[in-house]
N, C-alpha and C positions, 0 to 999 in steps of 0.2 A: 238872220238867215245863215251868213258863217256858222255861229255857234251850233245850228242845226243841223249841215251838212256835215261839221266836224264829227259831233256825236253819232249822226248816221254811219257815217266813214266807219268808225268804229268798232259802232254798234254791226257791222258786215264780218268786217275784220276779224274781227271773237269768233262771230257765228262759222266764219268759213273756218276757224282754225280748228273749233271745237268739231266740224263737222269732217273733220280729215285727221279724225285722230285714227291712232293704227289700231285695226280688225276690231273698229267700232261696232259694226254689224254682227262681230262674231262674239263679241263679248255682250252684248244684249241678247243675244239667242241664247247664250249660256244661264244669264238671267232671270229671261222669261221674260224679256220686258221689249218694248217696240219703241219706237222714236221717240212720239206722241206723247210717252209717261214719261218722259224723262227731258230737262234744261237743258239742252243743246250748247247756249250761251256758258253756260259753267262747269261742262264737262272740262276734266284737266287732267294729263299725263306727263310722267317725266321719268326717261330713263334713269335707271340707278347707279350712280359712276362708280361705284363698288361692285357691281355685278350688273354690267352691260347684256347681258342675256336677258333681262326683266327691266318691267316697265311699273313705276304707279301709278293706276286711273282712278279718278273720282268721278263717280256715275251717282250724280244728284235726282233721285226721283222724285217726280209730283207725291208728294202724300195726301194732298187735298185741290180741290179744285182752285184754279187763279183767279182772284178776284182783284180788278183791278193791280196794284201793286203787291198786290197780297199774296204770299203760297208759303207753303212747309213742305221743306224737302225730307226723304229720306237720303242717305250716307249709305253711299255702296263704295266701299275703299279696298283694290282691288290689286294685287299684285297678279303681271300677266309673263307667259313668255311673248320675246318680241317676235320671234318667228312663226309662231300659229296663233298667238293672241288666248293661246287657251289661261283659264283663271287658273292659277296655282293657290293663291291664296285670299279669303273674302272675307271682310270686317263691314256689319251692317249694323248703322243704329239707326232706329225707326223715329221721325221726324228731331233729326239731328238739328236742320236750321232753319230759320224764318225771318221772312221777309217781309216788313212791314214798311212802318212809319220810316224805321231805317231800316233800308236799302241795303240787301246782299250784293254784293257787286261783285265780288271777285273769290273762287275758288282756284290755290295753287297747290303744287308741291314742293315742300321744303326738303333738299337733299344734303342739310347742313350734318358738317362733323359733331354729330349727335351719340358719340361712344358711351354707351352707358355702364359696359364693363369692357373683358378683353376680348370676349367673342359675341355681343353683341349692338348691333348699332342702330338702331332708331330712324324712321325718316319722319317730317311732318306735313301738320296739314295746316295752309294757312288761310283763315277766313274772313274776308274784310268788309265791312258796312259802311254806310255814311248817310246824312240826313239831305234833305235837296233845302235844307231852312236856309233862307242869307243870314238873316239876322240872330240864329242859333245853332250855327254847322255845328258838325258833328262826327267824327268817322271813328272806327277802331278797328283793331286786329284781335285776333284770336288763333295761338297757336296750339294743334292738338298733336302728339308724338305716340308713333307705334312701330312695336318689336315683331319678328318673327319669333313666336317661343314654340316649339312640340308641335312643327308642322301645323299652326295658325298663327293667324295674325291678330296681335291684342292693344289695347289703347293701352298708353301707360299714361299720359296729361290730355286730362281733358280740357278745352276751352280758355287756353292761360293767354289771357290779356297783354297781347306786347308791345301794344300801341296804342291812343288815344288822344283825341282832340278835338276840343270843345269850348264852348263859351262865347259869349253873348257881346254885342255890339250894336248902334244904331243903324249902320249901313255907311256909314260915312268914317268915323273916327274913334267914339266913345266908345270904349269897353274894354272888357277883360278875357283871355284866353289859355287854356292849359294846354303844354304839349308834355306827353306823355312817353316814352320811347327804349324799352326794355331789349339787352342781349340775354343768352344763356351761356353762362362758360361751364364745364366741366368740371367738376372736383375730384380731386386723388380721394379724398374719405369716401367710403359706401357706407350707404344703409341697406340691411337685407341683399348684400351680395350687386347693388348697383349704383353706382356714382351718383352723389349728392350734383343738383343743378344748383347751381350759383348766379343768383339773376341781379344783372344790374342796371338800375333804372335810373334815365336822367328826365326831369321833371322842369319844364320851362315856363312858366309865369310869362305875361304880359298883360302891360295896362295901358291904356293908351287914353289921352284926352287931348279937347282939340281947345288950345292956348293960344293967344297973343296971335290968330291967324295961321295957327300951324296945330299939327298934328303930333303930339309929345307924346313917343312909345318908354314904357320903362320896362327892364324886362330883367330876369330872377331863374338863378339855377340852382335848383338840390336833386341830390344825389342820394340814394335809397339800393341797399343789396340786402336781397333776402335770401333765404336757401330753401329750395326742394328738395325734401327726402322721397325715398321710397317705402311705401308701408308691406310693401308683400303684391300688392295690384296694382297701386298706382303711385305718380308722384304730388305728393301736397305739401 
């Protein structure tokens, strides 16, 4: 009964946060779109500490009807001003995410030092899932990054995996699990005029079995950096 009043608690908390985001109203009329078509729960805004005059909203639309846990959203990623809420700039991909088996749970704004050259800077989008399995959890991240270029707004990474964790267990002791967990740092080299991303991933192993009366974890680190270039459109 805890457990359920926790997650309700919540589950209000989001909903009242998402529902008091600034000239929510005025930026769905811009739209075209009414309450109804659109996740309330995963609406997300975050001023830009670069340029406090503007805000960025994620305005997740229903693309298909909800069936049970089930829906595919549209991606309305919107740069606004903060003082009239008017859209200055609109980035829409049509059934960006979904929600299944695993579980969309969280749209944020990433406003990390994302410099990709000397006059442009990147903000992200971060999208996180998880599975409700005991016995085979599950969750990850996914970071997607975009520029202002020529009066729009454009993706430059799409969907880049920055988190991850998973693996299988009896409920008790027995099993094995991956934690997965990627930063991006900056590189002085460019390709095509923008700084190589420099990703470094630390990778955690765990095995556990239950011995002698006890629970024996054995656990394992490697370490992995890869490098994103820019091709002209985007980073791979």
């Amino acid at each position: 009964m805890r457990k359920y009043f926790f997650f309700a608690l919540l589950f209000c908390m989001h909903f009242s946060f998402s529902q008091n985001i600034d000239h929510l109203s005025t930026i769905l009329k811009q739209l075209k779109l009414k309450e109804k078509q659109i996740n309330l729960e995963l609406v997300s805004q975050k001023v830009l500490p670069y340029d406090k005059t503007k805000s960025v909203v994620v305005v997740p639309k229903y693309a298909s009807e909800v069936a049970d846990d089930y829906f595919v959203l549209d991606a309305y990623i919107l740069v606004i001003d903060n003082a009239t809420g008017k859209i200055i700039y609109k980035f829409v991909e049509p059934e960006a995410w979904t929600s299944d088996a695993v579980i969309l749970t969280d749209i944020s704004v990433d406003t990390g030092l994302y410099h990709l050259n000397k006059t442009t800077r990147a903000f992200g989008i971060r999208v996180s899932y998880r599975t409700q399995s005991q016995p085979n959890p599950y969750s990850e991240s996914n970071l997607s990054l975009y520029i202002i270029d020529k009066n729009s707004l454009k993706e430059v990474l799409h969907n880049y995996s920055i988190s991850r964790y998973g693996g299988e267990w009896d409920t008790k002791c027995n099993g094995e699990f991956e934690d997965s967990n990627s930063t991006i740092d900056i590189d002085k080299l460019q390709t095509n005029n923008f700084n190589n991303l420099i990703v470094k991933t630390k990778i955690t192993k765990t095995k556990s079995v239950f011995k002698n009366d006890d629970c024996i974890s054995k656990e394992s680190i490697k370490k992995e950096t890869t490098k994103l270039v820019f091709n002209g459109k985007e980073y791979k």
